[in-house]
N, C-alpha and C positions, 0 to 999 in steps of 0.2 A: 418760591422766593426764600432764599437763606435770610434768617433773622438776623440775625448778627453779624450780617455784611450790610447792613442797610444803612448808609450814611446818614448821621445825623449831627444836630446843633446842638452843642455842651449849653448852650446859653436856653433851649427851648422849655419851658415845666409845663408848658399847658399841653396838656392831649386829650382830642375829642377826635372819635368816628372823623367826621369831616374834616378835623384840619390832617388826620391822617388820610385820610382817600385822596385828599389833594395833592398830601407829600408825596405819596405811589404814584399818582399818575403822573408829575414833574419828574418823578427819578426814573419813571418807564420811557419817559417820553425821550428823556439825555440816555437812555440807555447803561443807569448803574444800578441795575438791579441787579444778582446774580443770583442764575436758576439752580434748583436742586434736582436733582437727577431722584424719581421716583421709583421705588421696583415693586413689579407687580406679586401679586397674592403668592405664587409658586416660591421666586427670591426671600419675600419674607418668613415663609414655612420654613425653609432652611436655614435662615438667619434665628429663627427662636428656637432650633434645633440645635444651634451651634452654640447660643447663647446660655442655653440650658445645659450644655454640657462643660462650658465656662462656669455655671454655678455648682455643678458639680465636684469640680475640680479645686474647687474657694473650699466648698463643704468639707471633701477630701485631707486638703491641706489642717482644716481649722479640726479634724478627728482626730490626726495627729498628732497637732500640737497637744491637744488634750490630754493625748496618750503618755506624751514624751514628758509633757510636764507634772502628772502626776507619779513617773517612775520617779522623776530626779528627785520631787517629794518623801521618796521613800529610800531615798537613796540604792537606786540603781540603774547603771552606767551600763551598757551595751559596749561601748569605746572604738566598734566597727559598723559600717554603714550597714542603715539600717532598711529597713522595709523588705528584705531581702526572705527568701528562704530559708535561712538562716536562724536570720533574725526573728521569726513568729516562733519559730523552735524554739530561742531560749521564753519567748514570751509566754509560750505555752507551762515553758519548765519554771515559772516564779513562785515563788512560794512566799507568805506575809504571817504575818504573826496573827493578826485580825481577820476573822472573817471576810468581816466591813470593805477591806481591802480586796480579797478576791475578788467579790461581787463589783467593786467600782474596775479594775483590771476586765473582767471578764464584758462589763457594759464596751467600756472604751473601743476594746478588740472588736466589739462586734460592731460599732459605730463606725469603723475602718474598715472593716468587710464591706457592709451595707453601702457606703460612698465609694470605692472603690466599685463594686460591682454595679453602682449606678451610672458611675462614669464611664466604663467600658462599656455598657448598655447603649450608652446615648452614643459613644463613637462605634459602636456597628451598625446603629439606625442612622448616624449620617454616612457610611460607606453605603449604606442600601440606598440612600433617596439620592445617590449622584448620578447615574444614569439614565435620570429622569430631569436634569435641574439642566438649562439651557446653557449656563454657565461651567458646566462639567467640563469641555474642551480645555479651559482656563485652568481649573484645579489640578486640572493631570499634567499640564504644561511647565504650571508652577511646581510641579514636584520634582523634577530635572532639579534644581538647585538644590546643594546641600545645606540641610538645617531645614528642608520644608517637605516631612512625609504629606501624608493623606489628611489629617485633623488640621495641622498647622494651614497649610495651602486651603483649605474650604472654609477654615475660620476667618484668613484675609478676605475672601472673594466675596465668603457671604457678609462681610461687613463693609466693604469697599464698594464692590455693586458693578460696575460696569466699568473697569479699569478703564478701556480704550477714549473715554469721556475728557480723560486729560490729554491736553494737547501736547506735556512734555512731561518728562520726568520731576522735574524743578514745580511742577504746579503737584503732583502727588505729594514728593516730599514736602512742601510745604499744608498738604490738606493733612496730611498723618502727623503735622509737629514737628516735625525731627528735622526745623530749619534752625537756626540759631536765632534768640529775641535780640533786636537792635535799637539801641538808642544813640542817636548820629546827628551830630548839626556844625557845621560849618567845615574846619578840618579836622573833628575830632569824630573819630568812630569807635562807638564802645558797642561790644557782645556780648551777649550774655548765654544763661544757658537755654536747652530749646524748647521754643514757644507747646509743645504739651498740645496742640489746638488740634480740635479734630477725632477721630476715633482715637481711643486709648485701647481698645483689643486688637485692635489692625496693629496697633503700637509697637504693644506687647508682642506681638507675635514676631514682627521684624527683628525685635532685641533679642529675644530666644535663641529665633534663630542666629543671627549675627556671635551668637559664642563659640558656636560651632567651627568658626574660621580663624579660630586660633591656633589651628593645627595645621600641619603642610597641606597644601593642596592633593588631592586625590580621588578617586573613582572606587567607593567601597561598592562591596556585593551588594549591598543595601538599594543604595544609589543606583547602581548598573543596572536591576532589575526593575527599578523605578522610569528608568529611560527607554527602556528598550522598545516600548512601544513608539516612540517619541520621533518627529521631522527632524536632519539632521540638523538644521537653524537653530531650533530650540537647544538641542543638545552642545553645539556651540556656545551660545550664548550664555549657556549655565557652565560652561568648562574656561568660559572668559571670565567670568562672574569670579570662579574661583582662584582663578589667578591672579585677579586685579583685589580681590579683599583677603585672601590670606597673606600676600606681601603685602597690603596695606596695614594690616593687623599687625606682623611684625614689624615696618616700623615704626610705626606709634608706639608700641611697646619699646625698641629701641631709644626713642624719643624723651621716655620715662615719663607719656602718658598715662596718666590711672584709667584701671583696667571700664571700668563704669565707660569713661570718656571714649575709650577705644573702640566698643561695644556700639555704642549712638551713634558716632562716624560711621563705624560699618553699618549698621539698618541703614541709614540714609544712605549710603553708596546701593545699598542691596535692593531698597526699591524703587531705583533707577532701572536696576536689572529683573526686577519683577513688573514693573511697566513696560520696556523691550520684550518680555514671554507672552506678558497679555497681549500684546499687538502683535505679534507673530501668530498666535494660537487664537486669533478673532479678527481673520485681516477682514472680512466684512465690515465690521463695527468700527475698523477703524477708520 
């Protein structure tokens, strides 16, 4: 039973054992309880595979800021994007007046190796554990859409669980957030911005993706290769996708929506369209 769907009295303060077992069985009995969908030992292996390599990536980020923030300390500006080839070259070639300085540079750099190559660690050990995870049909389905390689696509699944669970699109977008909060009574209807409820790395992952469709619609080599295994439904489905949220993107933009704004609409159009893959790629389940 979901906790926080459990109807209750703003007026109640007493809580005991019993007068709770009593309130469960009157609200089982009307039928408002709402179940949660449980996954078994395998599901969650993947899920703290994926989630570890989410802290990874926090880690990753927080190495560099380190980095970046103790150059500007010293004043020095890179002034082209960094993390690059390039860019460890000049890192390499810095030179400080201080000692003291080298030594905290030469820590930093290595604290960005060390994150960096843990993160790529943990995303080869989830490409190894997906042709063992029941859900793999799902992952590889999901990767038809642009903006969802191999990490992105198994990060949703393993945190989602069993897409075809929702009876529509309208109930996922609402389980991931990305509805709008309303506050409504009589003729007056106010929105606000979206209720956040739900997983926030399934979230996350939609908005990422969703930037990606800022661009015209098309079929890179990337993506082609990514299909080719694919039922032509799916491959449909993600070539509709495309055309229904990169014109959407433009015109919102048009619109002179801010770009943030434009970004949220799109995830919530997109997993609409990642609920239609789930259920094409798990017509059992569903």
């Amino acid at each position: 039973v979901a906790p926080s769907l459990i109807p209750r009295k703003p007026g109640d303060r007493i809580k005991t054992d019993r007068r709770d077992a009593a309130n469960l069985a009157r609200l089982h009995r009307a039928g408002e309880l709402t179940p949660v969908w449980v996954p078994d030992p395998a599901h969650e292996a993947v899920r703290d595979l994926v989630r570890a390599r989410l802290a990874a990536v926090r880690a990753l980020r927080q190495a560099r800021q380190q980095l970046s923030g103790f150059l500007l300390r010293q004043g020095q500006h890179y002034g082209r994007p960094a993390w690059t080839l390039m860019h460890r070259r000049w890192l390499a070639g810095l030179r400080f007046a201080q000692a003291a300085h080298h030594l905290v540079l030469e820590d930093c750099i290595a604290a960005v190796e060390a994150a960096t190559a843990r993160r790529d660690r943990l995303e080869a050990h989830i490409a190894a554990a997906l042709p063992d995870w029941s859900l793999a049909p799902v992952v590889r389905a999901l990767q038809a859409l642009r903006g969802m390689a191999l990490v992105a696509a198994a990060t949703l699944v393993a945190e989602l669980g069993d897409i075809t669970r929702f009876a529509n699109p309208r109930q996922l977008m609402a389980y991931l957030g990305l509805v709008p909060s309303e506050h409504s009574s009589g003729g007056t209807r106010r929105q606000g911005g979206i209720t956040k409820a739900g997983n926030g790395s399934a979230r996350r992952m939609l908005i990422e993706a969703a930037w990606s469709y800022r661009f015209p619609a098309r079929i890179s080599r990337e993506l082609l290769l990514r299909q080719e295994t694919l039922a032509k439904p799916i491959r449909d489905t993600a070539w509709k996708a495309q055309e229904r949220l990169c014109g959407r993107y433009r015109k919102l933009a048009r619109a002179g929506k801010a770009p943030n704004v434009i970004t949220t609409a799109i995830a919530r159009e997109l997993a609409g369209f990642v609920w239609a893959i789930a259920r094409q790629a798990q017509p059992a389940a569903a």
